[in-house]
C-alpha positions in Angstrom: 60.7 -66.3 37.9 57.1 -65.3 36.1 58.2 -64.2 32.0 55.4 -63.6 29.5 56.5 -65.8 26.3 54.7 -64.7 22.7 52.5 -67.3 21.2 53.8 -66.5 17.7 56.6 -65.1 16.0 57.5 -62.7 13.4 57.3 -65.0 9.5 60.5 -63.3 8.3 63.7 -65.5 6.6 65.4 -65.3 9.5 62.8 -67.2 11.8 61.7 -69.2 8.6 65.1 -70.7 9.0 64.8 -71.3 12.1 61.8 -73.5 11.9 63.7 -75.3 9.1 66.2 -75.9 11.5 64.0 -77.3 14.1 62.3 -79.6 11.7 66.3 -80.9 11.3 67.2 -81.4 14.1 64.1 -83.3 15.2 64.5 -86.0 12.3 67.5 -86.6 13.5 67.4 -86.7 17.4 64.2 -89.0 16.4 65.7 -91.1 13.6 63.0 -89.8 11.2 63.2 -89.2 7.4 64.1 -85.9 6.6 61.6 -83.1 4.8 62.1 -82.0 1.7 62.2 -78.4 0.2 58.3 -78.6 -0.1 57.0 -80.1 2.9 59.0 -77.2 5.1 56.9 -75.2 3.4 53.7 -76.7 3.7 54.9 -77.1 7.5 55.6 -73.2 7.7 52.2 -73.0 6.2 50.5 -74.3 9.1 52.5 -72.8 11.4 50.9 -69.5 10.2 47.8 -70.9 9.8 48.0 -71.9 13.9 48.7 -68.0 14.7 46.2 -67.4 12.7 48.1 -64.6 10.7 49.9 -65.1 7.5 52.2 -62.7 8.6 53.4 -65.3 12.1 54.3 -68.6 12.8 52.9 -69.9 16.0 55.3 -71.0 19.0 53.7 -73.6 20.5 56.9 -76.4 19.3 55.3 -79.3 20.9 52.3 -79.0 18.5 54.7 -78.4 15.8 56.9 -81.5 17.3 54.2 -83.5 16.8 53.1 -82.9 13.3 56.8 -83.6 12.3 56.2 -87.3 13.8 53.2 -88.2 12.3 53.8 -86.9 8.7 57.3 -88.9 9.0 55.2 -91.7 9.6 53.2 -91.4 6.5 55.7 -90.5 4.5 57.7 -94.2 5.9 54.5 -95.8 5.0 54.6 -94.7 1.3 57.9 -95.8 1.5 59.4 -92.0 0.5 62.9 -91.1 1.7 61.5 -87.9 2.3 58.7 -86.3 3.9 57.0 -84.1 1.6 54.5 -81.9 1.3 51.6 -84.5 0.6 52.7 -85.8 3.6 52.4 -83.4 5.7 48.7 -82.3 4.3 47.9 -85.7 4.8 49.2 -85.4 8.4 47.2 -82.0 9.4 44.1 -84.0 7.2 44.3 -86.9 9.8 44.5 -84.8 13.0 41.4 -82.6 11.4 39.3 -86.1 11.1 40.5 -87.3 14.5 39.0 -83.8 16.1 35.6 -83.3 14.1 32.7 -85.4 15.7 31.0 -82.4 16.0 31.5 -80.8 13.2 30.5 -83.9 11.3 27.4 -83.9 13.8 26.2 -80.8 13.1 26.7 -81.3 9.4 24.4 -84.5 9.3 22.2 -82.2 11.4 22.1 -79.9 8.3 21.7 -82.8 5.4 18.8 -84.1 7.6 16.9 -81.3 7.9 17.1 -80.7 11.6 18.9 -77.5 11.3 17.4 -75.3 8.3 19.9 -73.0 6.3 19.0 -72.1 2.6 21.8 -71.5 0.6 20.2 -70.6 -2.9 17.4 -68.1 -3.6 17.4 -64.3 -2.0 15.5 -63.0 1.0 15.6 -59.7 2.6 17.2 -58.9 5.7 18.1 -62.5 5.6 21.9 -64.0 4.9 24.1 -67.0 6.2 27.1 -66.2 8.3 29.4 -68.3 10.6 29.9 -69.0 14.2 33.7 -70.0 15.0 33.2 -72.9 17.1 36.6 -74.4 19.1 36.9 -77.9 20.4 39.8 -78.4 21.9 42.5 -77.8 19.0 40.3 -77.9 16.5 38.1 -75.3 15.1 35.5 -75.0 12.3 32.4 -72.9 11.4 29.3 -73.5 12.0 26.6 -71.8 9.6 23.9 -69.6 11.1 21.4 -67.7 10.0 21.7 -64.0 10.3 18.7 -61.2 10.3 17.7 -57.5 10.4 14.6 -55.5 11.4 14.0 -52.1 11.0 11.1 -49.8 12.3 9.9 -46.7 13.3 11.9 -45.1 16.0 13.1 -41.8 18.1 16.0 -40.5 16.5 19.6 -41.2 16.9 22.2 -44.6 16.0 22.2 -47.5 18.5 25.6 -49.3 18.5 24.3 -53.5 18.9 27.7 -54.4 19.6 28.2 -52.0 22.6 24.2 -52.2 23.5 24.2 -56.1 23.9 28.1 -56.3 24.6 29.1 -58.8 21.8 31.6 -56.7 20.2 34.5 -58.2 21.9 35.5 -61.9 20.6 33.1 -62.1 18.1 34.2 -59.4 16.2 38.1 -59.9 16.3 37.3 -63.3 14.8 36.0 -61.4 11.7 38.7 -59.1 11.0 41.8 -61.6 11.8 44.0 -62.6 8.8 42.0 -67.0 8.9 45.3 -68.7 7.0 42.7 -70.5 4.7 42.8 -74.6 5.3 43.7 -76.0 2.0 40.1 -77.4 1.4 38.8 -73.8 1.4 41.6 -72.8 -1.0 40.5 -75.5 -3.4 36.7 -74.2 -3.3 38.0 -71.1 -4.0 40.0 -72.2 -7.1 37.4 -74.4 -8.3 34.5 -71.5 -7.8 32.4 -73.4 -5.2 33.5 -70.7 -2.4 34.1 -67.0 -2.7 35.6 -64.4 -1.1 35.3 -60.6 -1.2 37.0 -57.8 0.2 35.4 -54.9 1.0 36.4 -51.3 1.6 33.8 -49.0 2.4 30.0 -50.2 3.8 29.1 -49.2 -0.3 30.9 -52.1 -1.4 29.2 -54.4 1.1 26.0 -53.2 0.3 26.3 -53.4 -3.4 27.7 -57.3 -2.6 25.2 -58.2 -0.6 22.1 -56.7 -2.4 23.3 -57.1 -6.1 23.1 -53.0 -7.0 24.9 -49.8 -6.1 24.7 -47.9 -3.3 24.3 -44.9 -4.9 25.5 -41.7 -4.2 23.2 -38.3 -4.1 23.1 -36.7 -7.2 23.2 -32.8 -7.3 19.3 -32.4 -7.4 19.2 -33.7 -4.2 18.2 -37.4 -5.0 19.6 -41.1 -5.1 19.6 -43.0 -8.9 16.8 -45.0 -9.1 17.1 -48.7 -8.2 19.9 -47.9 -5.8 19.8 -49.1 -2.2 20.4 -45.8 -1.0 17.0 -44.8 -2.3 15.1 -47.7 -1.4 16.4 -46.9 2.2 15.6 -43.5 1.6 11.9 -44.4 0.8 11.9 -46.5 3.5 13.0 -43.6 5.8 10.1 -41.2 4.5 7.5 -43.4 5.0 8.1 -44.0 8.4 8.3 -40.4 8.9 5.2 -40.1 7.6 3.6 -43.1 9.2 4.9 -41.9 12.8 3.5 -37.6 12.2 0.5 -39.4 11.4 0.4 -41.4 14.5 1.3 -38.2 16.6 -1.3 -36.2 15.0 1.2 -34.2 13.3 
């Protein structure tokens, strides 16, 4: 009989309970310490983090299964009656370092030299983004350097994404709701990592350029110093450049 099973489910109480449940009834089937109050959470944590969705906890129970083991087991080598939620960080922490040759690779990579991303000072069209690499069950990102050119042109919008078909995968990795891993939550607390959300493209531009978009004022014209008037600038020249290369 061929049945389609969900990879994830619903984070609600109900199923919440359920996990707790499942945690229970391990520990005991396996003659391991029980969690606490804490460390079901920071296992329901990860759970959502694996579905990648703060909103679902992943079903895949023999990943889960096996998390329970190992934090039991560092939890019986601290000697705690419990497993908390220390022990269960240090758990995910241990299966993270177990997974990450590469990622460690390609970090020494950067730290040599070898690979070149700046990551202070300001360049234009230039920023840094992030490839999601996967190995295995692990994943991690892997800086790149991101660029834009524009020049003179016919008229009309070109879609990249649909032109050189890289909409697909790439973008859903963007937009999915990236349960942070706790390391990425501390830089955030500590103000060595940031993030932004944005709503409209004005936002984004005014975040990634440093001043406002700028909207058209009722003589016709952009404030000065916006970006919408340097693009506007930009955009007359090349008129100008291309009716002087047609003769026109």
């Amino acid at each position: 009989m061929k049945v389609d099973f969900d990879d994830s489910l619903p984070r609600t109480p109900e199923y919440e309970a359920l996990y707790a449940r499942f945690i229970g009834s391990a520990c005991r089937e396996e003659g391991l310490p029980a969690f606490s109050r804490e460390g079901v959470g920071k296992f329901l944590e990860h759970a959502s983090r694996l579905a990648s969705d703060r909103g679902r906890l992943t079903s895949r129970m023999g990943d889960l299964l096996d998390l329970v083991r190992e934090a039991a087991f560092w939890a019986g080598e601290r000697q705690r009656a419990l497993v908390g939620a220390e022990d269960v960080s240090h758990a995910i922490a241990q299966r993270t370092y177990r997974a990450s040759l590469l990622e460690e690779r390609i970090g020494r990579l950067i730290l040599e030299g070898t690979l070149l991303i700046a990551t202070d000072g300001e360049a234009v069209g230039q920023l840094n983004g992030i490839s999601v690499l996967t190995v295995g069950d692990h994943a991690f990102g892997r800086p790149s350097r991101i660029t834009a050119r524009s020049y003179a042109g016919e008229p009309g919008v070109v879609d990249i994404e649909r032109e050189v078909k890289l909409g697909g995968p790439i973008h859903s990795k963007g937009i999915m709701i990236l349960m942070l891993r706790e390391d990425v939550v501390e830089a955030v607390r500590t103000g060595r990592f940031h993030l932004h959300t944005v709503g409209t493209v004005d936002e984004g531009l005014a975040l990634l350029t440093g001043r406002g978009a700028g909207l058209r004022q009722p003589d016709g014209l952009f404030p000065e110093g916006s970006v919408s008037a340097a693009v506007e600038a930009a955009l007359q020249a090349n008129i100008a450049r291309l009716k002087e290369l047609r003769g026109k």
